[in-house]
N, C-alpha and C positions, 0 to 999 in steps of 0.2 A: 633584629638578627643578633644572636651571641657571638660575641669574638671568640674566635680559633683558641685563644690561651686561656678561654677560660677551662677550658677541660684536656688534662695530661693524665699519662701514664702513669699510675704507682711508680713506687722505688723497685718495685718486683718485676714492671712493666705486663702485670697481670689482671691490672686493672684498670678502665677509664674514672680518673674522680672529678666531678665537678664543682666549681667553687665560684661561687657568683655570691653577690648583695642585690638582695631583693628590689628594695627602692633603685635602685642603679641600672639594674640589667632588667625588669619585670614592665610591663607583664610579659610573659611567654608563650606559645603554645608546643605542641607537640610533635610539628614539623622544626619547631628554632631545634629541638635538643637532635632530635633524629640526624638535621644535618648537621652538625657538630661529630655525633657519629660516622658519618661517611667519609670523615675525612681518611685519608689514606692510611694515618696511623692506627686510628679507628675501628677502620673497617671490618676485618677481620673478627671482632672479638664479638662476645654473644650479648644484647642488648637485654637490660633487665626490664622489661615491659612495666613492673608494678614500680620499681623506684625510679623510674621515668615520669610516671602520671603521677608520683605521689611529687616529686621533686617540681612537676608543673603546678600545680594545685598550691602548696605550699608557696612558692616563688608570686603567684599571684593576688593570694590570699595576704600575704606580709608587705607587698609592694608599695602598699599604701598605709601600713602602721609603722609606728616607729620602731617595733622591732624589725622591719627591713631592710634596717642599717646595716646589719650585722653580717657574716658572711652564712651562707648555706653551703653545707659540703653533702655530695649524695655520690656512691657509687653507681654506675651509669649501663656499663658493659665489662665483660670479666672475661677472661682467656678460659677456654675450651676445648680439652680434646674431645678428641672421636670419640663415637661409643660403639661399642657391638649389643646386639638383645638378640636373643634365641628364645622362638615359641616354640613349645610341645602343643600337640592336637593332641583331646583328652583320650583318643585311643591308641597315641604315644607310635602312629602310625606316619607323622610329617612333623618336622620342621623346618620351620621358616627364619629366617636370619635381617632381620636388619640392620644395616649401616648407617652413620647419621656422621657426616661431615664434618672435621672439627673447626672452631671458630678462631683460630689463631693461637690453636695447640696441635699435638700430636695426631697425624691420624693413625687410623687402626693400621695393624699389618697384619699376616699371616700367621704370626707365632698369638696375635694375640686371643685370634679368633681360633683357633686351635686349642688356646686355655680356655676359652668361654664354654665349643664345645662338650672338652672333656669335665666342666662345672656339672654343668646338663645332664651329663652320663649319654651325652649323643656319639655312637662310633659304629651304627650301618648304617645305609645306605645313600653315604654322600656324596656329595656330586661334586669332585675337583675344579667341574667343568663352570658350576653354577657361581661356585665361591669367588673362581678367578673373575668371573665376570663382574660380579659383583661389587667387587675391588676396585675395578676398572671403573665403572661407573661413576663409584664414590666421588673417584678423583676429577671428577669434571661437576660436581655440585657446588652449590652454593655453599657460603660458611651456615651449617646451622640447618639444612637441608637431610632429605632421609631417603635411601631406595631398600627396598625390601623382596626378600624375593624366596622361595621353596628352594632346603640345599638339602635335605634328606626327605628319604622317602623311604618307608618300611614296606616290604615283600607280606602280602596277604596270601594265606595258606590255598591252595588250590584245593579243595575238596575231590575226593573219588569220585570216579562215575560206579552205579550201581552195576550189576552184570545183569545179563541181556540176552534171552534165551529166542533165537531167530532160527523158526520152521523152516524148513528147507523143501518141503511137501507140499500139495493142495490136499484138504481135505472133502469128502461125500457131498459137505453142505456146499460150498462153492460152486460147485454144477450149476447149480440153482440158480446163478449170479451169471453163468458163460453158456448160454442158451447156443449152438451152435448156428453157422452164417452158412447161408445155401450160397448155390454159384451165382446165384442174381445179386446178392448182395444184402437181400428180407432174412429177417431172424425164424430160426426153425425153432419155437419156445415148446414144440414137444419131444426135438431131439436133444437131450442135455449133453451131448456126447459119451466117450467110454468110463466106466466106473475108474476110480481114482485107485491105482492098485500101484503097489512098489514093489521090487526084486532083493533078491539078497546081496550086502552091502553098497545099497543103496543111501544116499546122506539124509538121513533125518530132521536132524537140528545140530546147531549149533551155538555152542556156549560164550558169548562176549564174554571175559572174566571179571569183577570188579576190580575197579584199581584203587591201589593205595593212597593215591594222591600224593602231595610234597609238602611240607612245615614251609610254614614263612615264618616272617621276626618283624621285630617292629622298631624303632630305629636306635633303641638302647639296647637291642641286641637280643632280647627275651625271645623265645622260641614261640611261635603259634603252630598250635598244632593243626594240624588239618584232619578232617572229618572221611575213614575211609568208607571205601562205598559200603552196598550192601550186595551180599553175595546171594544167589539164588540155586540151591541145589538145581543138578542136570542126572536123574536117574534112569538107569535102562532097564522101560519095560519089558512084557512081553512083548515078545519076538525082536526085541533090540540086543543092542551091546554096545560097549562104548567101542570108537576105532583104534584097533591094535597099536597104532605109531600117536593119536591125540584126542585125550583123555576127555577135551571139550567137543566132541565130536558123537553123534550119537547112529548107529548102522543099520539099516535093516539085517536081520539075521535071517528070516523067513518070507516069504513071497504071501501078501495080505493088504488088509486095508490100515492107510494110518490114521491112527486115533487119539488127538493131539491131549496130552492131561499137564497140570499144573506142573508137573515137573519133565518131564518130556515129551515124547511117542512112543506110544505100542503100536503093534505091527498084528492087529489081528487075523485069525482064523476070518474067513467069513462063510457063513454059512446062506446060503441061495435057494430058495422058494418061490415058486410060481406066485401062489396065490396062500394068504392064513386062513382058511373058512374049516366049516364041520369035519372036511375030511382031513386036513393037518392036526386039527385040534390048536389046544395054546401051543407057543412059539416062547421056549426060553433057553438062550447060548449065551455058554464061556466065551464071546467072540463079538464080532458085528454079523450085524445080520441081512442080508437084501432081498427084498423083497420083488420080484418083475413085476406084479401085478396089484394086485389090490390085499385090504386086510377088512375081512367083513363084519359084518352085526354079530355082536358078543366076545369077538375074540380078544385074548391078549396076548401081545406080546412084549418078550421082555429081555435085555440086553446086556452085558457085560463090555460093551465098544458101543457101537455105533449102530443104528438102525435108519436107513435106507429104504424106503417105498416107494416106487415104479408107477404106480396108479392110485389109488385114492384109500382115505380110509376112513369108514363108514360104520359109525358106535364100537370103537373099539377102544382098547386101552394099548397105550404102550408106554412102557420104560423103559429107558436107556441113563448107562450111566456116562454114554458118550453124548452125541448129537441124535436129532432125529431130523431125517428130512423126507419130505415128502414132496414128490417131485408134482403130484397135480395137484389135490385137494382133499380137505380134511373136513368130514361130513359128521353131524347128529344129529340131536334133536336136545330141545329143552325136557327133562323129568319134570322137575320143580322150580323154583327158584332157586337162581345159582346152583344149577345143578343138570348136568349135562350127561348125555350115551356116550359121548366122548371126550377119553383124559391123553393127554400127550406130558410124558415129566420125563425131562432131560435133565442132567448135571451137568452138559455141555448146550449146546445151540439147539434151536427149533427155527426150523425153514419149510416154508411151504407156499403155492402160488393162492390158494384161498383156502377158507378157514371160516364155517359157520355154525353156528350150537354149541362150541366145543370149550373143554377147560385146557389150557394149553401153562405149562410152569416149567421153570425152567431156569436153571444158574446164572448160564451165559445169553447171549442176545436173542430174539426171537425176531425173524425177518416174516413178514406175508407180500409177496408179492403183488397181489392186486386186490383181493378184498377181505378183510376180517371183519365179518358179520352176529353181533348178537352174539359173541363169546366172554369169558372171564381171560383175562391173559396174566400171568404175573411173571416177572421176570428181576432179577441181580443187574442186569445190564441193562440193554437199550433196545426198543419195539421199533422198528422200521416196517411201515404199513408202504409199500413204494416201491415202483418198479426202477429199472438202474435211468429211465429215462426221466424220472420223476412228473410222466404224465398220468400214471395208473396207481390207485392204493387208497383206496376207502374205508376209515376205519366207522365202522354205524354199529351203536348198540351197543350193550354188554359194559364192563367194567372192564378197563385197561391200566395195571400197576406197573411200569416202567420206572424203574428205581432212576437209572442213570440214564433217563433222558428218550423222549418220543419224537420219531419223524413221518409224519405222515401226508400225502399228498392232500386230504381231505378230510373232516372229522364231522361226524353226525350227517346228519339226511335232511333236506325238503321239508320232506314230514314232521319232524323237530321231534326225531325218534333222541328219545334219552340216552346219552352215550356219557361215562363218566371217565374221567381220566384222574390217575394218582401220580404223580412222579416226584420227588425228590424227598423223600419222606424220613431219612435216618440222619438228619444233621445232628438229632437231639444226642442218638446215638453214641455218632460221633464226637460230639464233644465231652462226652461221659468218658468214654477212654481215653478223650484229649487228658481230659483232668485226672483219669487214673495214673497215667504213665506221667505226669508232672508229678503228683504225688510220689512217686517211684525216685524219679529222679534226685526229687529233695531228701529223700529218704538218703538215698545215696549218696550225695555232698553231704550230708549232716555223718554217715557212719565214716566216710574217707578225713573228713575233720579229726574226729574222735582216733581212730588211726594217727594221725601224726600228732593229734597233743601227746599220745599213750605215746611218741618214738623218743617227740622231744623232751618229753619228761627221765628217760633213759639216765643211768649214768652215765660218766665219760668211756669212751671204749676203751679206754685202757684199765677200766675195772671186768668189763665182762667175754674181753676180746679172747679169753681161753677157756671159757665156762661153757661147754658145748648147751646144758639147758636152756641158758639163754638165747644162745645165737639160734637154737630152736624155734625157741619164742617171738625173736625178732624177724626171722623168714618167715613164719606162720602169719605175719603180723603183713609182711610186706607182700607175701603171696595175695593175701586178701586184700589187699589196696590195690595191686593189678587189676585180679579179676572184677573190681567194684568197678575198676575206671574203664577196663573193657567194654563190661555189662553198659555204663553209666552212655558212653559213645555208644553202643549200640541203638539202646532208647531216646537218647537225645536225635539219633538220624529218623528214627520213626515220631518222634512226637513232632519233628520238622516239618517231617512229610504229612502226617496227619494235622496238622496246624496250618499248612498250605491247601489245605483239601478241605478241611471246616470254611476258612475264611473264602474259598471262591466256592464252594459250594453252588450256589445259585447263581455263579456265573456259568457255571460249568456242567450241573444238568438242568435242562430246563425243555419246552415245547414248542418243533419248529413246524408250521403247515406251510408246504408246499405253495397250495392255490386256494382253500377254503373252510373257512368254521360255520356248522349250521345252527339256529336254532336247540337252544335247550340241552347242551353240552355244558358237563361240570369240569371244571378246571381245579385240581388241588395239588399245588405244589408247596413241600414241607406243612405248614400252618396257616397259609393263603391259601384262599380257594372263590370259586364265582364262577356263577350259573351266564351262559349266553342268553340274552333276550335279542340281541340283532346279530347278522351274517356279518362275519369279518371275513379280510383275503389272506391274501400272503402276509406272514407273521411270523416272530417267534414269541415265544408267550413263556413268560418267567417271573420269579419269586422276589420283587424290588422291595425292601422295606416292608416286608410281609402282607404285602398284597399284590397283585396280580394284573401284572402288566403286560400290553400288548405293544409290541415294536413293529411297525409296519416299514421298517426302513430296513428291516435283516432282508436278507436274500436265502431263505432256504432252501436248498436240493438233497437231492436224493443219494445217499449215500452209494459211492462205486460212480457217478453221472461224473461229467464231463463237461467243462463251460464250453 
């Protein structure tokens, strides 16, 4: 064990020094020096770990030669104030403070962490509350001890919300979907109830507006801007107007059918017909049109709204550039291959309870209630083969393109009748415009660059501050830096949103069956694709790593059902 005197204070008292002879005091280890440090005068100060072992080692090593006569002096522990440390996170969004205890010097106080701070360029969003605590803490550590902790925290820009244009209406096709309920309690699926009609200043739709959102900062105080929404024209068609007292507000002006388009409702005419056959001739109105009865062999009809059918329709043609719905069923015959007596093209929705021979196209979704047989269907949206119970909807036969996603109760036949399916098919598309609109973008950082070298290159303004050509020049210069950085937030909000829409893509349309896939059904979503050779059940069926997976653990129903 070392005696007490062999290790004292400096003349500074800022130091432990130790002064031993080898042969005398040796050998040693590294509990003898350690307790020499605890002594009370000691204690406090901050142990030099490497001139400790080097001073054991040494002391050892000489103890036995005749240089261990001689005295060994090593500094042992040294006085120590407190420190303060301030971390930045690299999107300068947090920092973090650390405290460490001094060893028999100064601790920190409040003014000094206050200098460190403003070192840092830290001055939002800190925390009085955090600092004080902090402080507190310290003081109950060990000499040489450390607590650390989050004392700022920078405000993240809230983004807008897009605006949001909410129908206030039912539209023709929905009938389809609210079969009406007798007094017993059984659905009456051939009373659809009353046509869908509105009166004058009746509410239409209305307009969510997009909002601006709010800037955040980051904790040096630098501004983030936030990303405003996107806004969505609200225009009043025919037979609308906007509401006299609010602008986002859309009225009927005339008593009609509504007929819901990308940008609002019109309020059509509608024009009413028994039946379309040889004695009407074709069928074409500025308007929607309804049909009580059937539409026969050869005729077309054709639409400016909405077209409406009452009873069936049997090799005909019709366009609409609203919806088409057909309240029974949609009848022809195969010509040739891929090629049918009956065409249905909608720019809006196609609805019907069955559906066989027929080419059915169409923008928005196409619903068949209980069977589509042996047709071509192609649709922008999504094919619902299903009634709202999800026990009825057979899809057999024919070629079915559903862009954004197929729900069907049952797909292909017994028979192992060939039924192909398309769906998810424009990622490639997609990502094509992804990379246009990046392209765009960079184009735009690269010209908004160029813009401020040409400003900062400028003389001093106190050469050009009276020179009106200039100050022309320089407006011209800065006008165009706006409208890039406008333009540049605008594209950036869409290449987000189509950047979220590429990457879940194949989460997000893909093939859900009900209750059954048969024999010899083709599956092709995006660039996977696979033929059935055995009966699957309940499934959904989608596009994993470019082949074609079946998940028998989804639970699919029918869209409008009810758990």
């Amino acid at each position: 064990m070392l005696a007490p005197e062999l290790l004292e204070l400096s003349s500074d008292k800022s130091q432990a020094e130790l002064r031993l002879i080898p042969k005398d005091h040796g050998p040693i280890n590294r509990d003898d020096v350690m307790r020499l440090l605890s002594l009370p005068e000691f204690c406090l100060l901050h142990p030099l770990d490497q001139a400790i072992d080097k001073v054991v080692a040494q002391t050892n090593t000489l103890c036995n030669q005749d240089k261990g006569k001689f005295e060994l002096f090593a500094v042992l522990a040294e006085r120590r104030d407190g420190s303060v440390k301030i971390e930045i996170s690299p999107d300068k969004m947090l920092a973090t403070m650390t405290l460490t205890a001094p060893c028999g010097g100064k601790a920190v106080d409040l003014p000094e962490i206050l200098t460190e701070l403003k070192k840092n360029n830290v001055c939002m969003g800190l925390s009085k509350l955090k600092i004080q605590t902090l402080l507190q803490k310290m003081t109950k550590l060990k000499p040489g001890n450390s607590c650390k902790n989050e004392i700022a925290q920078g405000k993240h820009a809230i983004n807008g919300q897009n605006a949001v244009l909410e129908r206030k209406v039912s539209l023709a096709r929905e009938r389809l979907l609210q079969p009406q309920e007798r007094e017993d309690g059984t659905v009456d699926m051939r009373n659809l109830g009353s046509m869908i009609m509105v009166k004058p200043n009746d509410i239409l739709m209305i307009k969510h507006p997009a909002t601006e959102g709010s800037p955040g900062y980051n904790i040096k105080g630098e501004v983030i801007k936030q990303k405003p929404g996107k806004d969505l024209p609200l225009q009043a068609g025919t037979g609308a107007d906007f509401h006299p007292k609010d602008p986002n507000k859309l009225i009927a002006t005339v008593a009609g059918q509504p007929v819901e388009t990308r940008t609002g409702v019109n309020v059509d005419d509608v024009l009413q017909v028994k039946d379309v056959d040889i004695s009407t001739g074709h069928v074409t109105f500025k308007g929607s049109i309804l049909i009580t009865g059937d539409v026969h062999e050869g005729m077309i009809v054709k639409s400016a709204g909405d077209i409406t059918v009452m009873g069936f329709v049997d090799s005909a043609t019709l366009e609409a550039e609203g919806d088409i719905t057909v309240s029974k069923g949609v009848i022809g015959r195969q010509i040739r291959v891929n090629e049918f007596s009956t065409n249905l093209t909608a720019q809006g929705q196609i609805s019907a309870q069955f559906v066989q021979y027929s080419q059915l196209t169409a923008k928005g979704n196409i619903l068949i209630t209980k069977q589509l047989l042996h047709s071509n269907t192609k649709t922008a949206g999504t094919l619902t083969v299903s009634d709202t119970s999800g026990r009825r909807g057979d899809l057999i036969g024919g070629i079915a393109h559903a862009e954004k996603g197929l729900i069907a109760v049952a797909i292909g036949a017994t028979a192992g009748t060939k039924t192909e399916v398309f769906c998810a098919m424009e990622q490639g598309e997609l990502k094509q415009n992804l990379k246009h609109i990046e392209e765009s973008v960079q184009a735009m950082v690269l010209a908004t660059l160029d813009i401020e070298a040409r400003l900062k290159k400028l003389p001093p303004k106190s050469e050009w501050q009276n020179d009106p050509v200039m100050i022309e020049q320089i407006k011209i210069m800065l006008d165009e830096k706006n409208r890039i950085l406008n333009e540049r937030i605008r594209e950036e909000l869409e290449f987000d949103g189509l950047k979220q829409e590429v990457e879940s893509y194949f989460d997000k349309y893909h093939i859900d069956v009900i209750k059954h896939v048969f024999l010899n059904v083709e599956f092709h979503i995006g660039q996977a694709n696979h033929r059935t050779t055995r009966e699957h059940g309940t499934c959904s069926i989608s596009n994993i790593n470019q082949e074609i997976n079946f998940d028998y653990n989804a639970k699919p129903k029918a869209q409008g059902a009810t758990n």
